[in-house]
C-alpha positions in Angstrom: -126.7 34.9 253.0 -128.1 32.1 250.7 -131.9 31.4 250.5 -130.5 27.8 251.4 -128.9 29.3 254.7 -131.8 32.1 254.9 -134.3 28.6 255.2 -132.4 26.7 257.5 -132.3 29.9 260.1 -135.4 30.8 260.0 -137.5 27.6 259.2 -137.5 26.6 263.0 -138.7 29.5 264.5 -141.1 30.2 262.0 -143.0 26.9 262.1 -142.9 27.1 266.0 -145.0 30.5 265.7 -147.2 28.7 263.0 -148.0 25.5 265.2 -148.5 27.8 267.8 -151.1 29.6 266.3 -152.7 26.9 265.1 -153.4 24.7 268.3 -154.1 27.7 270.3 -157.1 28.3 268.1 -159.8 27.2 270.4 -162.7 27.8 267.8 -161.5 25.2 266.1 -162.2 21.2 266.8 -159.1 18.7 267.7 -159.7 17.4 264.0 -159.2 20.8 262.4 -156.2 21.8 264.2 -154.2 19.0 263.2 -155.3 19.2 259.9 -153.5 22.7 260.0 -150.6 21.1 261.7 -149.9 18.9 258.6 -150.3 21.9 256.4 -147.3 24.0 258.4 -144.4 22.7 257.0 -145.3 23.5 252.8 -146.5 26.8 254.6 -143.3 27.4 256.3 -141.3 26.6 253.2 -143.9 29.1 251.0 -143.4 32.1 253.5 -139.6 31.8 253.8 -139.4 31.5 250.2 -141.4 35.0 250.2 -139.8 36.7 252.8 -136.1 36.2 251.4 -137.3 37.2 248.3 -138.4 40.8 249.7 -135.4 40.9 251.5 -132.9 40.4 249.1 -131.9 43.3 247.2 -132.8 44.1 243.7 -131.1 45.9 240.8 -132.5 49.0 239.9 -134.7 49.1 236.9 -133.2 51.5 234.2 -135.5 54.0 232.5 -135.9 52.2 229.2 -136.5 48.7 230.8 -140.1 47.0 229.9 -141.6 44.9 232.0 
């Protein structure tokens, strides 16, 4: 899977949980939630970015390798 088709199946689901979260916050004011509203979508794209990154597999360093 490509991080192109990783983002396009996951990007949904993961911005429903984030807008979610962020207008069931009660503590928060009507103002401050939708500020956080408008922040989901760079958020979304951040943390999928992440996640397929972890996910995908690495090659294993060899023994003389320097970082």
């Amino acid at each position: 899977m490509t991080k192109d088709e990783f983002t396009r199946r996951w990007r949904h689901k993961l911005a429903g949980l984030a807008l979610y979260g962020a207008v069931s916050d009660v503590k928060d004011g009507p103002m401050t939630r939708a500020a956080k509203v408008w922040d989901i979508p760079a958020e979304v794209e951040r943390l999928l970015a992440m996640m397929f990154d972890d996910l995908t597999p690495k090659p294993p360093e060899k023994p003389g390798d320097k970082k």
